[in-house]
Z-matrix of the N, CA and C atoms (Angstrom, degrees):
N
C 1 1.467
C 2 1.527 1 109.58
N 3 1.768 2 101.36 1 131.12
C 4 1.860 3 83.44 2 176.00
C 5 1.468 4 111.44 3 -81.85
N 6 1.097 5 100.13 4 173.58
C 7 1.607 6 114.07 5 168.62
C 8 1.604 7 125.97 6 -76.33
N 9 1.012 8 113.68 7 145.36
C 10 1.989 9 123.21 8 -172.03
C 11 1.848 10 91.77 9 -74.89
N 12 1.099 11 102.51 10 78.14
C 13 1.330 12 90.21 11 -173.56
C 14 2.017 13 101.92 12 -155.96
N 15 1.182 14 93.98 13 45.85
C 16 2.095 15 99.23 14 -165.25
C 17 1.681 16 101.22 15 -132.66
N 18 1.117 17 107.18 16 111.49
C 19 1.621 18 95.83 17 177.51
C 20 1.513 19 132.78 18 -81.85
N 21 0.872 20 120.88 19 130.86
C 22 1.616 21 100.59 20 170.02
C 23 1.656 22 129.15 21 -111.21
N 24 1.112 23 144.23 22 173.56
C 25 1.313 24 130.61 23 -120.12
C 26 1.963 25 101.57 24 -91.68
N 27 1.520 26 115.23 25 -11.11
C 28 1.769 27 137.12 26 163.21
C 29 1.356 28 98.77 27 -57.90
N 30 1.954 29 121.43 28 -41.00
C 31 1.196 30 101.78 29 -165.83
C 32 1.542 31 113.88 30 112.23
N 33 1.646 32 111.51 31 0.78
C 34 1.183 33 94.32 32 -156.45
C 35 1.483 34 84.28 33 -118.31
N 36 1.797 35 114.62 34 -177.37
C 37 1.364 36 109.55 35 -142.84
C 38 1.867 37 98.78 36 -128.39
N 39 1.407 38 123.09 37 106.00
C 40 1.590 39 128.96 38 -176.66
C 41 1.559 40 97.74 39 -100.57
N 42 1.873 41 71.93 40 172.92
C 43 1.886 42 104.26 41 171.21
C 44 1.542 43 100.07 42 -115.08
N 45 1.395 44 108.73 43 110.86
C 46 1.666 45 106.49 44 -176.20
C 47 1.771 46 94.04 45 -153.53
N 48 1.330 47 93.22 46 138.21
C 49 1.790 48 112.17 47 172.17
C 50 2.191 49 102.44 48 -40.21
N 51 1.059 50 92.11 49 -67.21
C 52 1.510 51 98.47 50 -173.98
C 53 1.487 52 117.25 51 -63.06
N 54 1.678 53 90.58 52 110.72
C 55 1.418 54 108.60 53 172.94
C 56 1.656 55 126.44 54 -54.73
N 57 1.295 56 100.31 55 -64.60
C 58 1.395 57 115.80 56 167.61
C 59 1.760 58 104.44 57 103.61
N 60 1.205 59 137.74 58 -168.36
C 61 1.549 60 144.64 59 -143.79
C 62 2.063 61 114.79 60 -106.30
N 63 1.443 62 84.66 61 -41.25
C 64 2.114 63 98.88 62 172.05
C 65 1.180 64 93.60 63 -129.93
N 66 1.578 65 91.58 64 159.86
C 67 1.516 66 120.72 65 164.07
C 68 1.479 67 110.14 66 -103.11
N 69 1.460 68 121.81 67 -168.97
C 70 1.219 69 120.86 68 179.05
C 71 1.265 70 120.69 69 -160.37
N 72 1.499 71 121.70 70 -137.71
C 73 1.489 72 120.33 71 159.28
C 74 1.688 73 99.65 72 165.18
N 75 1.274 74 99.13 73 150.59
C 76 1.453 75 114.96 74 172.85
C 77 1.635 76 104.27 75 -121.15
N 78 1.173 77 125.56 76 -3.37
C 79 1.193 78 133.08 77 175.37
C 80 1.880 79 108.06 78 111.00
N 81 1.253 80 122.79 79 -155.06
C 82 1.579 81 107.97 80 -164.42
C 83 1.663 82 100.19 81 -85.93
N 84 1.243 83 103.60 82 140.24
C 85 1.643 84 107.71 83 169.36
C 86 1.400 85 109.56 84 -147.51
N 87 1.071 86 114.64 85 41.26
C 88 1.490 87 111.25 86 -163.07
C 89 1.868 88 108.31 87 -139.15
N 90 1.402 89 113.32 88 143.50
C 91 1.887 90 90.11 89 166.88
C 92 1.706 91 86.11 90 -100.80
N 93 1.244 92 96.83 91 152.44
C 94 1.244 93 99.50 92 164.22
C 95 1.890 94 135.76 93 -113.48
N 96 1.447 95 83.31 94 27.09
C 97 1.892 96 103.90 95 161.24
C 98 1.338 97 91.22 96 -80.20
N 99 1.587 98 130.50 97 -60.00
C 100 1.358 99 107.09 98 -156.01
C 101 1.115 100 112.26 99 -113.04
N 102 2.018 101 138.48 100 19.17
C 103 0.716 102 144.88 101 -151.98
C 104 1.382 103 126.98 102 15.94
N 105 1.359 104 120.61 103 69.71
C 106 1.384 105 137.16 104 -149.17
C 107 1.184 106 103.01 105 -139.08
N 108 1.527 107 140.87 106 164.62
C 109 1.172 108 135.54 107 -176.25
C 110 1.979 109 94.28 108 -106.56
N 111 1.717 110 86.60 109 153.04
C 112 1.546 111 82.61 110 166.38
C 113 1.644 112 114.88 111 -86.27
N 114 1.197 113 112.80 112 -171.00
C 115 1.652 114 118.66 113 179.27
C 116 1.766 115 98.62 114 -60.84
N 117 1.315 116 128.72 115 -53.63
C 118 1.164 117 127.89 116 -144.41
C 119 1.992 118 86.56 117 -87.02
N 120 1.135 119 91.37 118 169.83
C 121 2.000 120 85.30 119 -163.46
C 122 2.143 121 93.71 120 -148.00
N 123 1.867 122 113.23 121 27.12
C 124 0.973 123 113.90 122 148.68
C 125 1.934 124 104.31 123 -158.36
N 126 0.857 125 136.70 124 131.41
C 127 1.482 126 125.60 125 135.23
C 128 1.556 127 152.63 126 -5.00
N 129 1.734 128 78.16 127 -94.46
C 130 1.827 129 109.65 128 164.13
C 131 1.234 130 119.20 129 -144.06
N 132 1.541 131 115.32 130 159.44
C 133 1.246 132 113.33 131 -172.52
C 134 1.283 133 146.98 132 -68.94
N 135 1.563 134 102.87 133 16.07
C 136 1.169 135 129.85 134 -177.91
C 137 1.824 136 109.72 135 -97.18
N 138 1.355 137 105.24 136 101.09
C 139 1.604 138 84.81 137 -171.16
C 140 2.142 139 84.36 138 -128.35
N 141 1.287 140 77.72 139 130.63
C 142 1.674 141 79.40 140 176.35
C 143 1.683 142 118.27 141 -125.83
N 144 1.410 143 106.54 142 -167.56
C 145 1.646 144 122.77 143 176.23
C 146 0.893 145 99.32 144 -123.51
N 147 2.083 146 122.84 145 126.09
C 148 1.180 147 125.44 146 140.75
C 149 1.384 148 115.02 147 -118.78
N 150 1.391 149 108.36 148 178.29
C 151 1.235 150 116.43 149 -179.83
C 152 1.615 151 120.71 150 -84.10
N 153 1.148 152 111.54 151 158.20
C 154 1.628 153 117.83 152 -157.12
C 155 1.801 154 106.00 153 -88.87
N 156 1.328 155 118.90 154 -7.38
C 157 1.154 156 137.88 155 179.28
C 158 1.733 157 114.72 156 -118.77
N 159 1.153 158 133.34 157 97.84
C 160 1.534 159 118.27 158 156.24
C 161 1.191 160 105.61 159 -160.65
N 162 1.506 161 84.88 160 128.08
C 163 1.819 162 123.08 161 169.87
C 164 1.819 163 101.98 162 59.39
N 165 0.630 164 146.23 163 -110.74
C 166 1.885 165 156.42 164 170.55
C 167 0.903 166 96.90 165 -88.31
N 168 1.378 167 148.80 166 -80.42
C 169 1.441 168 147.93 167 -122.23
C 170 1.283 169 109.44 168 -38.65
N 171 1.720 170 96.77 169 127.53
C 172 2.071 171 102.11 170 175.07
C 173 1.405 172 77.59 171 -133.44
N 174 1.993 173 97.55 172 140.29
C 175 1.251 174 126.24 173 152.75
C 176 1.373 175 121.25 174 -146.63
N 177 1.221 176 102.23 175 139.82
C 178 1.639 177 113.83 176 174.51
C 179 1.607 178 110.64 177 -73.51
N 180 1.399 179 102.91 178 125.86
C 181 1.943 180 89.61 179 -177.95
C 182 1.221 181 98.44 180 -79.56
N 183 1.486 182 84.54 181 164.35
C 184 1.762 183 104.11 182 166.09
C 185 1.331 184 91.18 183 63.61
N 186 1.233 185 145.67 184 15.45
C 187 1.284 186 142.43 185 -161.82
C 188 1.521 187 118.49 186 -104.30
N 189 1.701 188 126.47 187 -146.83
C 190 1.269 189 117.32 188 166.21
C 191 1.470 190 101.45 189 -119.25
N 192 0.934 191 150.12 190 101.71
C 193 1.227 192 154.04 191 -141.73
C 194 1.813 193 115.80 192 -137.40
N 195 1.404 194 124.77 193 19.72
C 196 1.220 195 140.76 194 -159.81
C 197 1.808 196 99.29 195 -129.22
N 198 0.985 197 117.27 196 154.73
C 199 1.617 198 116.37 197 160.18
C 200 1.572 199 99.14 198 -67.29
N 201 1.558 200 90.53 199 147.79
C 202 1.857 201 96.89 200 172.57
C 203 1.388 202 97.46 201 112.74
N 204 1.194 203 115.79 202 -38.13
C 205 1.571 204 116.14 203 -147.31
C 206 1.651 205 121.04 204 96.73
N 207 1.129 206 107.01 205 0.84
C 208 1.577 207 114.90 206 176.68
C 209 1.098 208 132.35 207 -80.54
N 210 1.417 209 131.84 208 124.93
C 211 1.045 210 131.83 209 -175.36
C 212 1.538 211 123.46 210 -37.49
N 213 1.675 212 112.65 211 142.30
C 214 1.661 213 98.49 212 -164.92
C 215 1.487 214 74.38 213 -119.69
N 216 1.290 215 109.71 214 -164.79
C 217 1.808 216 149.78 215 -159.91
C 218 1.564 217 94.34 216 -56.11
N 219 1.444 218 113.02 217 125.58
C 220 1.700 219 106.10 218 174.54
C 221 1.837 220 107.09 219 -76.21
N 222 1.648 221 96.40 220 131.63
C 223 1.501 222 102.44 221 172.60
C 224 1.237 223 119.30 222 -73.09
N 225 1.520 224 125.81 223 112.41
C 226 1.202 225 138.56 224 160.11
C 227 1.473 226 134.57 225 -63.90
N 228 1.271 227 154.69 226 152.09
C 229 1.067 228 148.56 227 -177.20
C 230 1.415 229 125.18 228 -145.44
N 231 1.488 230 117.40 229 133.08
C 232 1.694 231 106.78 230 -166.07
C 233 1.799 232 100.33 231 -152.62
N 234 1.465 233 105.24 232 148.66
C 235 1.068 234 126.18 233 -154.68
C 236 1.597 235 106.52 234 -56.36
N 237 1.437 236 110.32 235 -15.89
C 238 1.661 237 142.30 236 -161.60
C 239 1.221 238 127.53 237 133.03
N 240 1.229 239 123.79 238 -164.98
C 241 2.163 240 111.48 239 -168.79
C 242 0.787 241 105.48 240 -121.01
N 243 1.327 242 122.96 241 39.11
C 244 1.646 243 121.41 242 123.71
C 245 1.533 244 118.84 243 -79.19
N 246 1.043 245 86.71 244 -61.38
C 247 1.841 246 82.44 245 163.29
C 248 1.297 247 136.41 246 -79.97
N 249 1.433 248 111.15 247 16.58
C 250 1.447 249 123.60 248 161.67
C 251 1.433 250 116.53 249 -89.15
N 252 1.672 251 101.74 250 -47.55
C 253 1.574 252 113.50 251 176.67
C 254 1.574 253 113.00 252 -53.16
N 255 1.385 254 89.82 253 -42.35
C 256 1.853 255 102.95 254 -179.71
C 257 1.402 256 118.69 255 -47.07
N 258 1.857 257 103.23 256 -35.14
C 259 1.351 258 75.94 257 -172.75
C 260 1.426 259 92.47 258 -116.54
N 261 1.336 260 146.72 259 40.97
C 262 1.210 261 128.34 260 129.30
C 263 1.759 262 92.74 261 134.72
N 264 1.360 263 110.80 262 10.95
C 265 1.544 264 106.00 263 168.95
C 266 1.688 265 118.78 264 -104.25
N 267 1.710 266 111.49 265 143.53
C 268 1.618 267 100.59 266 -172.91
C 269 1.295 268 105.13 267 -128.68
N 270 1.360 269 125.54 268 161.88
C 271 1.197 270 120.40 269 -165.01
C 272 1.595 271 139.03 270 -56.78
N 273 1.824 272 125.81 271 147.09
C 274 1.263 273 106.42 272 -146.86
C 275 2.084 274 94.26 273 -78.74
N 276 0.771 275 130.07 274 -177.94
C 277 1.531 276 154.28 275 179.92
C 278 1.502 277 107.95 276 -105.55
N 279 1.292 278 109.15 277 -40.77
C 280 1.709 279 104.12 278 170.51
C 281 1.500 280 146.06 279 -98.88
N 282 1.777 281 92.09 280 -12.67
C 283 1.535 282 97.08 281 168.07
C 284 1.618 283 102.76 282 -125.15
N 285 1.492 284 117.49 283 5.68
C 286 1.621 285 115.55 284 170.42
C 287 1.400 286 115.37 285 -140.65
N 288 1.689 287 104.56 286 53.70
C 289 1.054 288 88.04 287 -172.42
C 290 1.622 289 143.14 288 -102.77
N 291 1.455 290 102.00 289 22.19
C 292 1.222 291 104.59 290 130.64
C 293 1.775 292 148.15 291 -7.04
N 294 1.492 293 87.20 292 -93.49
C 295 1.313 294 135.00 293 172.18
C 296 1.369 295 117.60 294 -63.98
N 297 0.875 296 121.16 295 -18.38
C 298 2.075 297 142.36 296 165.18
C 299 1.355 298 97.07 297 -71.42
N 300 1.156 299 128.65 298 -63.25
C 301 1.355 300 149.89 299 -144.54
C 302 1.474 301 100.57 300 -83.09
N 303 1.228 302 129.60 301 -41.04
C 304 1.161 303 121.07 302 -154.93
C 305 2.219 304 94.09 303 -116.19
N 306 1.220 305 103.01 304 1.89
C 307 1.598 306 111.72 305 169.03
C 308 1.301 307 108.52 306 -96.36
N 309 1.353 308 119.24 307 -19.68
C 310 1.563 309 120.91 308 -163.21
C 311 1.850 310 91.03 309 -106.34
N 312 1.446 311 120.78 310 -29.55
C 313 1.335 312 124.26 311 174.27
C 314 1.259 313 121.93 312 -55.41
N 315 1.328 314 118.09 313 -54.82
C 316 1.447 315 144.15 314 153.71
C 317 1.581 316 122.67 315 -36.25
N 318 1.466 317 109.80 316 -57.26
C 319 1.647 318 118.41 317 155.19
C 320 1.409 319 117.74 318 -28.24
N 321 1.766 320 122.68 319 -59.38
C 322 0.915 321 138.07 320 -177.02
C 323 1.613 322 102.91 321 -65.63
N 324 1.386 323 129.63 322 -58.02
C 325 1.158 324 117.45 323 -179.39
C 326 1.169 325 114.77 324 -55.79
N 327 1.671 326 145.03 325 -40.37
C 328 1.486 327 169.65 326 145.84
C 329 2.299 328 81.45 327 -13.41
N 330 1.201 329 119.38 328 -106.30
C 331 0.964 330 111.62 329 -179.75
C 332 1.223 331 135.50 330 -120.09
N 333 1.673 332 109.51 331 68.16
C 334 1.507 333 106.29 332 162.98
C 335 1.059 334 126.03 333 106.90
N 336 1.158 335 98.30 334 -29.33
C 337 1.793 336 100.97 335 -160.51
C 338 1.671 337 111.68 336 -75.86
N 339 1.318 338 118.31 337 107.35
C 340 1.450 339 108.94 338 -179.59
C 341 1.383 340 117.22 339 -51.84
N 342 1.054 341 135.32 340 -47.36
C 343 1.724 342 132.46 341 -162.68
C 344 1.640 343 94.36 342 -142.08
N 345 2.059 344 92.41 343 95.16
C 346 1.351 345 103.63 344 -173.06
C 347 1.780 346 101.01 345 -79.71
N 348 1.367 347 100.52 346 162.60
C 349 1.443 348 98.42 347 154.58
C 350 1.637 349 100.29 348 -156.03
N 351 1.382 350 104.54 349 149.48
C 352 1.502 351 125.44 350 170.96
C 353 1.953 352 104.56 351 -28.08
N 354 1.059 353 133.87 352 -94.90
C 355 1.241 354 134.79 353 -167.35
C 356 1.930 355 112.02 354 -20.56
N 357 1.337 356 102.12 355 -22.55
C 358 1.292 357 129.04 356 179.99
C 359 1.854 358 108.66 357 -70.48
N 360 1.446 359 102.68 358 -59.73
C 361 1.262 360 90.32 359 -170.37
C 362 2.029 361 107.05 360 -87.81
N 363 1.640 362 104.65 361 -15.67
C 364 1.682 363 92.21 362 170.02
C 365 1.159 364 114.74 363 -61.02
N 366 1.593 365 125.03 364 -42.62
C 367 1.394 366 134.07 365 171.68
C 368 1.810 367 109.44 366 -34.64
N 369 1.373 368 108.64 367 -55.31
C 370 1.974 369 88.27 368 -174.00
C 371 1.537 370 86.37 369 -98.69
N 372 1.185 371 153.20 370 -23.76
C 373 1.474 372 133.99 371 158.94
C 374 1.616 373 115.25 372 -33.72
N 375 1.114 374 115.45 373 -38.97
C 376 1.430 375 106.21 374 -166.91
C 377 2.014 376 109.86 375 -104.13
N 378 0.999 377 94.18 376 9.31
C 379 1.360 378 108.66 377 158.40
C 380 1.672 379 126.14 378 -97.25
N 381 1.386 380 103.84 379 -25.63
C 382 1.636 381 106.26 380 163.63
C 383 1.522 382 117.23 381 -111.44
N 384 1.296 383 133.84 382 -17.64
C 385 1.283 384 121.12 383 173.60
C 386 1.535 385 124.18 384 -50.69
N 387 1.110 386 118.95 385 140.62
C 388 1.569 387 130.67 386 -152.98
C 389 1.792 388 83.76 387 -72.73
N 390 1.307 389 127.36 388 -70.55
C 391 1.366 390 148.54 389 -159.99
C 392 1.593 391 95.38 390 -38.57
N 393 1.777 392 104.52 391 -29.84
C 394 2.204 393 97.86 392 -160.49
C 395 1.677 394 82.33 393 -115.12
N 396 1.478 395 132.46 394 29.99
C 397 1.283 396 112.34 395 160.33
C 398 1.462 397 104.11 396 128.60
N 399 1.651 398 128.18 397 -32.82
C 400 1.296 399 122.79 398 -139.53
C 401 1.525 400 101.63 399 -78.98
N 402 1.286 401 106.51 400 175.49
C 403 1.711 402 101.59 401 -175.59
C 404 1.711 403 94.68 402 -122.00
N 405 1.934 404 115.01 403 139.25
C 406 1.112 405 111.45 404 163.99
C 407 1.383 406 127.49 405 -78.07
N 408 0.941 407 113.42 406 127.73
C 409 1.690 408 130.51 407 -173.88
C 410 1.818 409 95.78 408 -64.10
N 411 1.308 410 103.59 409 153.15
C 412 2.130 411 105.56 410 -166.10
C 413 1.877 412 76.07 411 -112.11
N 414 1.154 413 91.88 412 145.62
C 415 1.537 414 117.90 413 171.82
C 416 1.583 415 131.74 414 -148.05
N 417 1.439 416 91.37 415 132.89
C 418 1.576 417 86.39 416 -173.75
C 419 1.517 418 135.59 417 -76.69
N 420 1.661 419 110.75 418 174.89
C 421 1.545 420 97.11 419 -147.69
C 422 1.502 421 96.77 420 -69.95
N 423 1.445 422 145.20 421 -35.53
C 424 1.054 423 159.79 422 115.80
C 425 1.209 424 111.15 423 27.13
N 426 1.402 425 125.50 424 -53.57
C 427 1.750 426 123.63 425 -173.92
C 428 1.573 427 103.02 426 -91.63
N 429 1.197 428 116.73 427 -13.09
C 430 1.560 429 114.97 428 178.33
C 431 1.708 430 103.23 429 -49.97
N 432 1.212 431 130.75 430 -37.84
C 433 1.509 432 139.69 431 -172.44
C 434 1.612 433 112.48 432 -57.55
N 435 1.539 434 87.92 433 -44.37
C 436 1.805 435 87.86 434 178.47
C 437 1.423 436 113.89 435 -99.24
N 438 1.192 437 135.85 436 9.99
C 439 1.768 438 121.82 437 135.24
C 440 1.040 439 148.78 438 -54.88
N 441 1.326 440 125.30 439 113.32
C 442 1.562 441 131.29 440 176.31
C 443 1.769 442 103.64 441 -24.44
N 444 1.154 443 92.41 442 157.01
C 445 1.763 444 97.95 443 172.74
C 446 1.880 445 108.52 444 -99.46
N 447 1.231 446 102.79 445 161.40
C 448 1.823 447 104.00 446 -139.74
C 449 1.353 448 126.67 447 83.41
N 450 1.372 449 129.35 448 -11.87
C 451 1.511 450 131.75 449 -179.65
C 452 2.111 451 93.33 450 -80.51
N 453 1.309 452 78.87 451 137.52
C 454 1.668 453 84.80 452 160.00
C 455 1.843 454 126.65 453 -121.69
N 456 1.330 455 117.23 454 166.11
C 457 1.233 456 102.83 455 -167.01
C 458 1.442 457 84.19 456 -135.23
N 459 1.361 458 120.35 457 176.23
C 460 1.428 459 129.30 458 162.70
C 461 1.255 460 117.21 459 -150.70
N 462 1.586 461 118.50 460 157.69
C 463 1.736 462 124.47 461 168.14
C 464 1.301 463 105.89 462 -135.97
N 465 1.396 464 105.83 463 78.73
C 466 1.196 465 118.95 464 152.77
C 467 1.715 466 98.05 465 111.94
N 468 0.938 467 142.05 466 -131.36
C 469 1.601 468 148.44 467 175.13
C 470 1.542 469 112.46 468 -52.20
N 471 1.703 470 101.92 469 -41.34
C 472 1.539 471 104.42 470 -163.68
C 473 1.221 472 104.23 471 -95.41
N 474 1.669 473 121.87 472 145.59
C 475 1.215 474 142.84 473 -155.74
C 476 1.627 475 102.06 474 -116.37
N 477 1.183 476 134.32 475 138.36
C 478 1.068 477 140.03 476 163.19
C 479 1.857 478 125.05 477 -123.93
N 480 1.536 479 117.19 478 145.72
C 481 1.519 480 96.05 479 170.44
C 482 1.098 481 98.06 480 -128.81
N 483 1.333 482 104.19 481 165.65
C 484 1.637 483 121.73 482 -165.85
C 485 1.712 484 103.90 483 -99.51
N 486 1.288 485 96.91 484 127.43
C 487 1.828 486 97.25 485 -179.62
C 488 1.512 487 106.84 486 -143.21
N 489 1.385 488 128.53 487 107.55
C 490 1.681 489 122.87 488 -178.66
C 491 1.186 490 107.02 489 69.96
N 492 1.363 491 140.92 490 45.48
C 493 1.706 492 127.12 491 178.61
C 494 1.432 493 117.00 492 62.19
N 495 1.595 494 112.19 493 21.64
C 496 1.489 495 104.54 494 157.61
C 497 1.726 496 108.13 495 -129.14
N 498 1.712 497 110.55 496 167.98
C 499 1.108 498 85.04 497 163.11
C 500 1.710 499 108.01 498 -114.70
N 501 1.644 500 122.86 499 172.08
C 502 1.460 501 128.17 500 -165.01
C 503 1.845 502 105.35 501 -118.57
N 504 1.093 503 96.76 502 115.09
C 505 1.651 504 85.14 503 174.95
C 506 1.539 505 116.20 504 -88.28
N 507 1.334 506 88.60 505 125.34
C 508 1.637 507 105.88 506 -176.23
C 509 1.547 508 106.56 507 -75.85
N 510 1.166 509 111.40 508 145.54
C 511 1.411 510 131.66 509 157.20
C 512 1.456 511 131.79 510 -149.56
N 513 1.467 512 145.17 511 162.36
C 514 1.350 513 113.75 512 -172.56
C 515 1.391 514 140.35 513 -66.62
N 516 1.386 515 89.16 514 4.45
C 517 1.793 516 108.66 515 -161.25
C 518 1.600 517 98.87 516 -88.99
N 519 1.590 518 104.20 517 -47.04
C 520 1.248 519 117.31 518 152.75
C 521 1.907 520 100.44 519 152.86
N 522 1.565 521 105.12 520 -140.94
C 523 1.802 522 87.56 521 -158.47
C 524 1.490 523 108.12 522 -92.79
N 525 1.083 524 127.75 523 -177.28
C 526 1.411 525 146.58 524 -157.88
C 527 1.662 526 98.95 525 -111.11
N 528 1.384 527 109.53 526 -176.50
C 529 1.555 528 103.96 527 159.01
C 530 1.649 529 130.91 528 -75.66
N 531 1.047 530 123.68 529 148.23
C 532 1.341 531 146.30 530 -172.52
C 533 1.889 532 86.73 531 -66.43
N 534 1.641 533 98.55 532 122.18
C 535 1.194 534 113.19 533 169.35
C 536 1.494 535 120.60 534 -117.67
N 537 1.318 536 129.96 535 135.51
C 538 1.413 537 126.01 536 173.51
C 539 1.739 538 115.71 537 -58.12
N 540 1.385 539 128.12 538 119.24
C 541 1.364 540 115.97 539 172.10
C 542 1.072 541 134.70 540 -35.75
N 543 2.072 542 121.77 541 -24.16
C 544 1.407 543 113.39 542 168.06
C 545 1.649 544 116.08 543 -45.76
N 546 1.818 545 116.02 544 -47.91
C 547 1.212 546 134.67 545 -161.67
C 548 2.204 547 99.70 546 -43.58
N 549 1.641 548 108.20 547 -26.10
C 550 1.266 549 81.42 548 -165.84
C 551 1.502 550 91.86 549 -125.03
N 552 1.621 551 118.27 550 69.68
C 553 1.220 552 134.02 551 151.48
C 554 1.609 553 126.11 552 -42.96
N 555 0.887 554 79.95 553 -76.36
C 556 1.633 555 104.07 554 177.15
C 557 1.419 556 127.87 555 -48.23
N 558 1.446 557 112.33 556 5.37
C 559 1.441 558 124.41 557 -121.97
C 560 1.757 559 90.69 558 -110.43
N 561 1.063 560 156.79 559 137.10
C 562 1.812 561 134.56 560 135.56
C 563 1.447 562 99.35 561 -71.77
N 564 1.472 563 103.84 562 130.50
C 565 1.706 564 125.06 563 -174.50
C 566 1.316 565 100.25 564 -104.54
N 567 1.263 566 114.05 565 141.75
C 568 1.384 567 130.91 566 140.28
C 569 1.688 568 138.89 567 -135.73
N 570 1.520 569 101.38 568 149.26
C 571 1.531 570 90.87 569 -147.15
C 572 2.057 571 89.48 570 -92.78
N 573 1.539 572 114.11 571 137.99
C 574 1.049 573 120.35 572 -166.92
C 575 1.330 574 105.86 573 -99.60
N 576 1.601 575 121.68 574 -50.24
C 577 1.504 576 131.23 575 -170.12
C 578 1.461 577 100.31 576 -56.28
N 579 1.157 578 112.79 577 141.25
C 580 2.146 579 121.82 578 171.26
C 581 1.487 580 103.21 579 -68.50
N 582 1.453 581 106.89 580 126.60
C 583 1.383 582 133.31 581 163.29
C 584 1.603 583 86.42 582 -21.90
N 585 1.389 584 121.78 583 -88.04
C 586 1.612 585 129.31 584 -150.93
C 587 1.899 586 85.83 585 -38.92
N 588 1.060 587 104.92 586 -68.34
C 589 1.375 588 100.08 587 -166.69
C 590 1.530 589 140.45 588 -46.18
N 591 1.739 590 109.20 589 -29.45
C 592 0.906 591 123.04 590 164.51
C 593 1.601 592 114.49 591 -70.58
N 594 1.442 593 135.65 592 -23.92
C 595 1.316 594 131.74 593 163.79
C 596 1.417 595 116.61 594 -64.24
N 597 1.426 596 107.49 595 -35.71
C 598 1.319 597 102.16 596 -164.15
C 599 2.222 598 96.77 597 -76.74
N 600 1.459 599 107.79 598 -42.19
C 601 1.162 600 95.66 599 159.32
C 602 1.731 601 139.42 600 -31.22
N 603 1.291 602 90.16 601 -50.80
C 604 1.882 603 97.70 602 168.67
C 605 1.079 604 125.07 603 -60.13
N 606 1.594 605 101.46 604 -45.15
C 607 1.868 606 103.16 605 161.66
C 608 1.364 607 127.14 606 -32.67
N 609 1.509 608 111.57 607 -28.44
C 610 1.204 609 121.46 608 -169.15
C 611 1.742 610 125.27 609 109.39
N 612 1.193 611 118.99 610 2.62
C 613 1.552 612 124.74 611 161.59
C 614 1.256 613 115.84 612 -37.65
N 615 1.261 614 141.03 613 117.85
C 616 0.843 615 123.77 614 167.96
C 617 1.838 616 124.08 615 -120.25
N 618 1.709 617 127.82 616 102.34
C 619 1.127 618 134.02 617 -158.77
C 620 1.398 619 108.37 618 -87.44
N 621 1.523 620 91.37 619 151.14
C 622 1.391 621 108.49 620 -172.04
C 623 1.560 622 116.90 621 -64.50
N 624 1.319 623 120.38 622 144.78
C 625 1.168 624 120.57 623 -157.93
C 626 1.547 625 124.96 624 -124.33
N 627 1.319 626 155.85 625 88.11
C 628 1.501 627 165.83 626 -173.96
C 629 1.672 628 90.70 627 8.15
N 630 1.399 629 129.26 628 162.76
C 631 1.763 630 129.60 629 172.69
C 632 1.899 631 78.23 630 -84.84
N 633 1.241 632 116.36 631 -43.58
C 634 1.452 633 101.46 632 -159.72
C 635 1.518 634 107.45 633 -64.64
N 636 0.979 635 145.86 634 -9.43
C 637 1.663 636 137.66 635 157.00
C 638 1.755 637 109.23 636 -55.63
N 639 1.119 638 120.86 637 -33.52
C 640 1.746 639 130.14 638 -175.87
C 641 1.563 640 90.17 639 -72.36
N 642 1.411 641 140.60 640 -31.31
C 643 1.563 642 101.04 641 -172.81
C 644 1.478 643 115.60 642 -121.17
């Protein structure tokens, strides 16, 4: 059986075969007698993306992974960071930090802030993520044109991201075929990716993306 431990692009937290590309963390949410999630499904407001590989590190998910025997950071999992960003996680500072640095740089160019720092952008992240409360704003089919690519939208359950003037339906396996925006006329839209995030997209971030979006 897999573990409740797979995100999808709302934010919210499954049991599904498909791992997907990063891991993450919102901090501990898990017991780890029964590797089960607790009721609450974040910590603190720091919820990020790391990578599933760095340097040695072995951990058992859902596991005890702390000195003591104490439960450490619940392992998260996402299809890639598009659909990590989507749902309200940004890059980690200690195993990408790179890529931290130059998302949190961008933030600052996004609005202003001369000498950005991370605590900065969880602060309005965790005021719009769907998962900690936020509500998606409905948008018309019309504004789909002027979103950065990596933004996702949805009608109803199904999630889509926008890449080159199409949109991609996400799933955990990964995306579907590339559809022209007329195709979802008919559609009630809602925009899923966080405001903060979608600016910092315009800045020019550009997140890593599933191989299945390339064909």
């Amino acid at each position: 059986m897999p573990l409740q431990n797979r995100v999808d692009p709302f934010g919210a937290i499954h049991a599904v075969p498909e791992r997907g590309m990063f891991t993450g963390n919102r901090g501990i949410i898990h017991d780890p007698d029964t590797k089960t999630l607790l009721k609450k499904r974040w910590a603190l407001p720091a919820w990020i993306i790391c990578v599933c590989q760095f340097r040695n590190a072995r951990r058992e998910p859902m596991g005890r992974n702390r000195p003591g025997g104490k439960a450490g950071w619940t392992e998260l999992f996402f299809l890639d960071e598009v659909t990590a960003l989507t749902a309200g996680h940004r890059p980690c500072f200690y195993c990408r930090r790179e890529r931290a640095t130059d998302f949190v740089g961008r933030f600052g160019k996004a609005f202003g802030v001369t000498e950005p720092r991370a605590p900065m952008v969880d602060k309005r992240l965790h005021t719009e993520r769907l998962a900690s409360g936020g509500k998606p704003p409905s948008i018309e089919l019309e504004d789909l044109i002027g979103l950065p690519d990596g933004t996702m939208v949805a009608d109803g359950a199904s999630a889509y991201a926008l890449r080159g003037g199409k949109a991609l339906r996400w799933s955990f396996a990964g995306y579907g075929d590339a559809k022209d925006f007329d195709s979802m006329a008919s559609r009630t839209l809602g925009l899923v990716t966080t405001a903060t995030t979608i600016s910092v997209l315009r800045q020019g971030y550009l997140p890593v993306w599933h191989p299945s979006a390339d064909t």
